[in-house]
C-alpha positions as CSV (number, residue, x, y, z in Angstrom):
1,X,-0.1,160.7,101.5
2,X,-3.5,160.5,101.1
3,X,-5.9,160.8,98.4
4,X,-9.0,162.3,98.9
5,X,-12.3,161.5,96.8
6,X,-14.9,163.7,96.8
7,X,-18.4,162.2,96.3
8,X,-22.1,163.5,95.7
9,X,-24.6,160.8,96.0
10,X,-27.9,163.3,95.7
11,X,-28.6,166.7,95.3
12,X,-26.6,167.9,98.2
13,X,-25.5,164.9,99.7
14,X,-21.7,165.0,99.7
15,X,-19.1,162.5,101.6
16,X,-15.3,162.2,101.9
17,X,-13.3,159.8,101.5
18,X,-9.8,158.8,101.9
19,X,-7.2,156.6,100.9
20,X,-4.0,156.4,102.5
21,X,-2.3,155.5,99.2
22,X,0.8,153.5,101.1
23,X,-0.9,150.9,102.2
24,X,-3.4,150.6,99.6
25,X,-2.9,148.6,96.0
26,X,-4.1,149.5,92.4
27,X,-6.5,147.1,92.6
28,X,-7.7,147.8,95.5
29,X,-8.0,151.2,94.6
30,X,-10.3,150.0,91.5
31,X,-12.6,147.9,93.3
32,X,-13.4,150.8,95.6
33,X,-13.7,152.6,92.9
34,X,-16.2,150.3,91.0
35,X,-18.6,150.6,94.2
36,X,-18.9,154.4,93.5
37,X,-21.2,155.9,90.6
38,X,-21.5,159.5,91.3
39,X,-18.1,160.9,91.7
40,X,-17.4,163.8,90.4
41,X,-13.5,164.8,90.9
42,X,-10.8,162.0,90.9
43,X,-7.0,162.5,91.3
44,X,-5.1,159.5,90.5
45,X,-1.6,161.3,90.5
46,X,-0.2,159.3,93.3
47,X,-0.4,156.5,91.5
48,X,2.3,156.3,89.3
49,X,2.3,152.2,88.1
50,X,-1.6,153.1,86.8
51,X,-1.8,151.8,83.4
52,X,-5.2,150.8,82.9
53,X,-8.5,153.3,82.8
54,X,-11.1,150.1,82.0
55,X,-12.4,150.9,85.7
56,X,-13.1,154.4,85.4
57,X,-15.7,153.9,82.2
58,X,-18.5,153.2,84.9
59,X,-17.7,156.7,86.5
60,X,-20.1,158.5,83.6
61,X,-20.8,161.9,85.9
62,X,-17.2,162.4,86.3
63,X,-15.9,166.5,85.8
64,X,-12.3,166.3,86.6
65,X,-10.0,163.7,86.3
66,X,-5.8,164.2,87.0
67,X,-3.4,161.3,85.6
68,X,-0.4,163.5,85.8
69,X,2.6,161.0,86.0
70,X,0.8,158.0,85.9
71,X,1.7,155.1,83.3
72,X,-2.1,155.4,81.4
73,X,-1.2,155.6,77.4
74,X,-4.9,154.9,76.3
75,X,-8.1,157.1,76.7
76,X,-10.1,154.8,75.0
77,X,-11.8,153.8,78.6
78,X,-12.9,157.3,79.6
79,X,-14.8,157.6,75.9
80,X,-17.8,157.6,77.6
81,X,-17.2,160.2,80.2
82,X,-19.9,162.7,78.8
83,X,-19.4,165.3,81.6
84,X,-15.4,165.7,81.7
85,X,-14.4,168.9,81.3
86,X,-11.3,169.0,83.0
87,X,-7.9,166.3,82.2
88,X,-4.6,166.2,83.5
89,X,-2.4,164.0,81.5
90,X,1.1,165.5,82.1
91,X,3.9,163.4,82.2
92,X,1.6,160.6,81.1
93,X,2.5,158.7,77.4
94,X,-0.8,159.0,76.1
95,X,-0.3,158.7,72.3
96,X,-3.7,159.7,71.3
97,X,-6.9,162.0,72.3
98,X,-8.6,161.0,69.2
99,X,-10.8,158.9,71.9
100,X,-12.2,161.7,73.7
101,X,-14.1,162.8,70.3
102,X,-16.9,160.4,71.0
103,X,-17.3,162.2,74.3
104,X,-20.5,164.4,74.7
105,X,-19.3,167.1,76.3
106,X,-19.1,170.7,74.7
107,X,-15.6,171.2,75.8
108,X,-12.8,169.4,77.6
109,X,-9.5,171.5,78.9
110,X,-6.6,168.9,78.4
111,X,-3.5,169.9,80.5
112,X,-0.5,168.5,79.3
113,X,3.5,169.0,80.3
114,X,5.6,167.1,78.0
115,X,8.5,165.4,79.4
């Protein structure tokens, strides 16, 4: 399976890049992650043992991010995300989304299937 991130380093400068999410380990995963800044759309569904979104406060142009099934139960890391506007958190055990008041944006649509 493979997970595909989709990046935009200028204007209209855009790469790919995969992960073949087998092979690779949440924190390997996280310290690639660190080394991007200008991603825009991040699916983290595939990994179901995520628990902790600390890595993805540096990700501040971030639009979309999908958590469905994953083990995350705090948003308080993604506070900061000013240009979110999309969330999947389905079958995640997040207990609060009082955190994502102190985000900027004008609207976020929060997707959510209870379990």
């Amino acid at each position: 399976m493979l997970l595909t991130l989709l990046l935009s380093e200028e204007v209209d400068s855009i790469q790919h890049q995969a992960f073949d999410t087998v092979s690779l380990t949440k924190e390997s995963v996280f310290a690639a992650i660190k080394r991007v800044e200008k991603i825009h759309d991040l699916d983290l569904s595939a990994f179901t043992t995520l628990a902790n979104l600390e890595p993805l406060s540096r990700l501040t142009d971030l639009k979309s991010l999908n958590l469905t099934g994953t083990q995350v139960t705090d948003l308080l890391p993604i506070r900061n995300l000013n240009f979110l506007e999309t969330l999947n958190i389905s079958k995640c055990k997040i207990q609060t989304l009082a955190p994502l008041r102190l985000c900027k944006t004008s609207k976020i649509w929060i997707f959510q299937i209870l379990m």
